[in-house]
Each structure stands twice: as structure tokens, then as C-alpha cells.
N, C-alpha and C positions, 0 to 999 in steps of 0.2 A: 609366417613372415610375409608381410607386404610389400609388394612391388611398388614403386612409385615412378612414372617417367611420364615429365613435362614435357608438353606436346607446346603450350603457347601463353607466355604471360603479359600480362599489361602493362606495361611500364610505366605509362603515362597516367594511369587513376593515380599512381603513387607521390608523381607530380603535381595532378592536378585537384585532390582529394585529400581530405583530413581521414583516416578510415577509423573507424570503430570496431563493432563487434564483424565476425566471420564467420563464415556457415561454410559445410560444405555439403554439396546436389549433386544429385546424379541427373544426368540428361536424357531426355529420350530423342534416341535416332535413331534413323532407317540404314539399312545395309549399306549405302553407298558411304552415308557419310562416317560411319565408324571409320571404313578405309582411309577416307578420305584422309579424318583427323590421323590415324597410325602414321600416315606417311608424314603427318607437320602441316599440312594444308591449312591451318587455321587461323584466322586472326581476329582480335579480340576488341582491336582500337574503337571508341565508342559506341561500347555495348554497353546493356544495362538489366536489369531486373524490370520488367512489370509485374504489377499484381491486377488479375483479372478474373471475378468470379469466383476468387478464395483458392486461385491455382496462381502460382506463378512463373512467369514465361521469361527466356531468356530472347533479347532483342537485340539485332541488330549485328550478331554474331557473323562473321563470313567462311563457311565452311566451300573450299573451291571443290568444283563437283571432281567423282572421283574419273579420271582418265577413261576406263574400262567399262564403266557404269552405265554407258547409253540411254535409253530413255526411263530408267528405274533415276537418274539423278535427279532432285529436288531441287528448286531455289534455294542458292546458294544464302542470302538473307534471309531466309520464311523464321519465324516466329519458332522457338521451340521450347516444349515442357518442362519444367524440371522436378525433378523430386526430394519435395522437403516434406516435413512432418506437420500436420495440418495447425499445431498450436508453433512453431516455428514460422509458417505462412502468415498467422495471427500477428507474432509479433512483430515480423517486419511492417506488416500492412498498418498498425497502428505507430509506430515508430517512424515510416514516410508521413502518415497522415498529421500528426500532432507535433513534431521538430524537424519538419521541411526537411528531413535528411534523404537522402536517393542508394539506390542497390547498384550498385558495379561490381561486374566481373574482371577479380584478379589474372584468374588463371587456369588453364584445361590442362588437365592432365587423366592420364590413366592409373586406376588402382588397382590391383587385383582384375587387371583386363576389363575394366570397365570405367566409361568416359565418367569425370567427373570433373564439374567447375567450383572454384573456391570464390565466392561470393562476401562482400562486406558492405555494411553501410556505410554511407560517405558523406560530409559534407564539403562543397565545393569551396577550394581554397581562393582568397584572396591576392591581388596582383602580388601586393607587398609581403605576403607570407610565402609567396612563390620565390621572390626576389630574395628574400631572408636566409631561406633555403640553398639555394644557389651562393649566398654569401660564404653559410656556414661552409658547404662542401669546396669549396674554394679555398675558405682557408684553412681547411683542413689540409688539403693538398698540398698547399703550400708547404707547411709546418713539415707534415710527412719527407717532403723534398727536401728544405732542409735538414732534417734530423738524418736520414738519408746521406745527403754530401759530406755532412759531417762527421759519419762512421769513421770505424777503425782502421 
């Protein structure tokens, strides 16, 4: 049986992203910041995927250092590994490279007590497909509210 408990999600690639396919990585990190992540410390808000040398690195991540950690803490921003399967590296790398799509990270969570980020391709949404979006969930709401007042 698998444990699952979300640590930190993006909410905003949601908004600001058409997403495609999803992978999920595991991370590599140092002792501090596993804690770090346990306690929630983490945030995700414009991060992304690079691909560097056929590895690919999570960017931009802010893991706040862990309280107790002294000078074993890292930079809270520094670049870190991930691990994915080397023909999975393949296909993102060609999939950025040839339909200008980009890697953003959904979401950290831990599985089975170990860190992992759910990753998807993304292309960047347009003002008016953002606005469209906001229309729909609007009037949904709406509708909902009425149907709502109008119960039994």
C-alpha cells in the first residue's frame, strides 16, 4: 500500500499553462532539506525543469533551510537532480526542443517516505485563454448558486 502526503502544489502552472503529458521524479536531497520538505517548507511558485548534459534539474525550487540544520544547510534556491529514466530525459529534451513546450513542476510530495515532484509539459497559456478560463469558473459558480437557492 502507498502512502501519499502532499507537501506543496502549484497552483498557478494550472493557470498559467496548457499541461500535457506528466512524469513523476524523484529528487535528490541532502539531509537537511528532506526535514525541511517534512515539515511543508516548500515552495514551488516559478519553478521548472532544465535539461543539462542528458540529466535533468529541478530550478528554481525554494526549500527554507531546516531550523536545526546549522551549517549542514544548503541554499535554499541551488539547482537540484532529478531522477528520471534516461529515454524519458530523451523525450522531454526533444519535445522542449522541437514544439517550444517547457517542464514545470506540479507538485512535492512524498511516496513511500521519499521525496518526489510530479512534473508535466506545459505550454504557456494566452491572456485571452486565461480570461476564458476565469469566465467559465465564474459561471459555473454562478449556476451552482443558483441551483443551490433554489433547493428544496
Amino acid at each position: 500500500m502507498t502512502q501519499i502526503k502532499t507537501i506543496a502544489t502549484n497552483r498557478k502552472a494550472r493557470h498559467d499553462y496548457h499541461l500535457y503529458d506528466t512524469y513523476e521524479a524523484g529528487i535528490v536531497l541532502t539531509g537537511t532539506e528532506i526535514k525541511s520538505m517534512r515539515d511543508g517548507r516548500v515552495n514551488l511558485r516559478d519553478s521548472y525543469v532544465a535539461i543539462r548534459d542528458g540529466e535533468a534539474w529541478l530550478v528554481n525550487v525554494h526549500i527554507a533551510p531546516y531550523s536545526f540544520g546549522g551549517r549542514e544547510n544548503r541554499d535554499p534556491r541551488r539547482d537540484r537532480k532529478l531522477l528520471l529514466h534516461a529515454r524519458e530525459i530523451a523525450r522531454l529534451h526533444s519535445a522542449i526542443q522541437e514544439k517550444g513546450l517547457t517542464i514545470v513542476a506540479l507538485r512535492v510530495y512524498l511516496k513511500n517516505n521519499r521525496a518526489k515532484v510530479e512534473i508535466a509539459l506545459a505550454r504557456g497559456k494566452k491572456l485571452y485563454d486565461k480570461r476564458q478560463a476565469i469566465q467559465k469558473r465564474e459561471s459555473k459558480r454562478r449556476i451552482e448558486r443558483e441551483i443551490k437557492s433554489k433547493g428544496p
